[in-house]
C-alpha positions, 0 to 999 in steps of 0.5 A: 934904790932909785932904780928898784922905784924906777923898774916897778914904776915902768913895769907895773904903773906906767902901763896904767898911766898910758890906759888912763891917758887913752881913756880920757882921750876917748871920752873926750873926743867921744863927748865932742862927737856927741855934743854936735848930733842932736836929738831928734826931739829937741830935749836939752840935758836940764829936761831929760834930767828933770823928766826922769827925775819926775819919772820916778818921783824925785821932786825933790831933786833940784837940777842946776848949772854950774860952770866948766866942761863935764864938771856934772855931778850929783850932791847926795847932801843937797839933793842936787844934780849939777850940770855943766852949761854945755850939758844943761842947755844943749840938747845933743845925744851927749847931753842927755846921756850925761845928764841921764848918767848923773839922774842914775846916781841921785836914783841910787841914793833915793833907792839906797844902792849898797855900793854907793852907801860903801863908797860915800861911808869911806869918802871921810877915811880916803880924805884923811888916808890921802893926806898922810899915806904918801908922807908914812911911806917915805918917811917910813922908807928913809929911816927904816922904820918898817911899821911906819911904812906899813902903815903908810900901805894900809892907808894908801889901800883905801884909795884903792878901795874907793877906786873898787867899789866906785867902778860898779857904781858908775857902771850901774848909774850908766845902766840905769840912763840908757834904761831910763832914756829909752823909758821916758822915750827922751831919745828916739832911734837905734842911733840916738840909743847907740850914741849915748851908750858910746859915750857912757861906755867910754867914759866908764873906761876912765874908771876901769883905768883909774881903778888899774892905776891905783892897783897898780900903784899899790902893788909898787909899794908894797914891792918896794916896802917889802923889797927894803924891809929885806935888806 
C-alpha cells in the first residue's frame, strides 16, 4: 500500500511541488530585484495605492501598514488594503506593483467581480472542508469504509475549486494594476512598466503552480481511494 501512495505521490504531486518551489524562488528574487530600482517619480507603495484608490472613487478605502514581508492584502470586510513595510514606504517598481496589485482586488469588490464573489462565497466551506477532509480520507482507507473516503474526496475538491477560481482572480487584479498605474501615470518609461509586469507575472506563477498542486493532489487520491475500493 505504501508503495501505491509513494508511486502517484512521484508521478503525479511531486512535479508540481518542485513547479511550486520555482514559482516561489522566482517571485522572490523578482521581488528583491524590483525592490532596488526605484521609480523614476518617487511614489511610494502607500501613494500609489491611494492615488488609485481615489482615481476610481474609492475613498472609503483605507490603506495600512502591517509587519512582514509581502503579507499584503485586501479585507473585503474592512475595506482595507494592508501593505507590508517594505511596500508601504518604499517607493521602488516593486512597491507600486504590488500595492497596485492589491488596489485591483478592493476595485473588484467595489465593482462586484463575479469570480471573487465565488471565491469569497467558499471561503467558509473550504475552512470547514480542510479540517475533516484529510481525517475521512484516512479513516475511510484503513477500515474500509468507502463511502467515508469518498466523502473525504468531495470535501478536499473544494480546495481544488478555491485554488480554480482564485487563479482568474489574481490574474485580473494584475491586470487591473499595470492598467491602473499606467493611467494614473504612477509610473513612467517601458522600464518601469516592464518591471512591474514581471514582477506581477511571477507571482501569478505561484497560483498557476498551486492550482497544479492541488490538481494534482486530488487526482492521487481519487487513484488511491479507487485503486482500494478494487480490491
Amino acid at each position: 500500500m505504501s508503495f501505491y501512495i509513494d508511486q502517484w505521490y512521484i508521478i503525479l504531486v511531486l512535479p508540481t511541488i518542485v513547479i511550486s518551489f520555482l514559482a516561489q524562488f522566482k517571485v522572490k528574487s523578482s521581488y528583491r530585484k524590483y525592490s532596488r530600482i526605484a521609480t523614476a517619480k518617487g511614489i511610494t507603495g502607500a501613494m500609489a495605492a491611494r492615488i488609485i484608490l481615489d482615481s476610481k472613487g474609492l475613498y472609503n478605502v483605507a490603506v495600512t501598514q502591517i509587519g512582514g514581508e509581502m503579507t499584503d492584502h485586501f479585507n473585503p470586510k474592512t475595506n482595507v488594503v494592508a501593505l507590508s513595510t517594505g511596500v508601504y514606504n518604499s517607493a521602488s517598481v516593486a512597491a507600486v506593483g504590488i500595492a497596485a496589485h492589491e488596489v485591483g482586488h478592493a476595485i473588484q469588490h467595489s465593482e462586484k467581480y463575479f469570480p471573487a464573489q465565488i471565491r469569497a462565497a467558499i471561503v467558509p466551506t473550504v475552512n470547514f472542508s480542510a479540517r475533516i477532509s484529510w481525517f475521512a480520507i484516512i479513516v475511510g482507507l484503513l477500515f474500509s469504509i468507502g463511502w467515508l473516503a469518498v466523502v473525504g474526496l468531495v470535501l478536499i475538491s473544494f480546495s481544488t475549486l478555491f485554488q480554480l477560481v482564485t487563479l482568474p482572480v489574481e490574474l485580473d487584479a494584475s491586470r487591473r494594476a499595470n492598467n491602473q498605474l499606467a493611467a494614473c501615470a504612477v509610473i513612467a518609461g517601458k522600464e518601469e512598466e516592464n518591471g512591474v509586469r514581471n514582477m506581477l507575472t511571477a507571482a501569478a506563477m505561484t497560483y498557476v503552480a498551486a492550482l497544479l498542486t492541488s490538481v494534482a493532489t486530488l487526482l492521487r487520491l481519487i487513484l488511491i481511494v479507487n485503486g482500494r475500493g478494487r480490491r
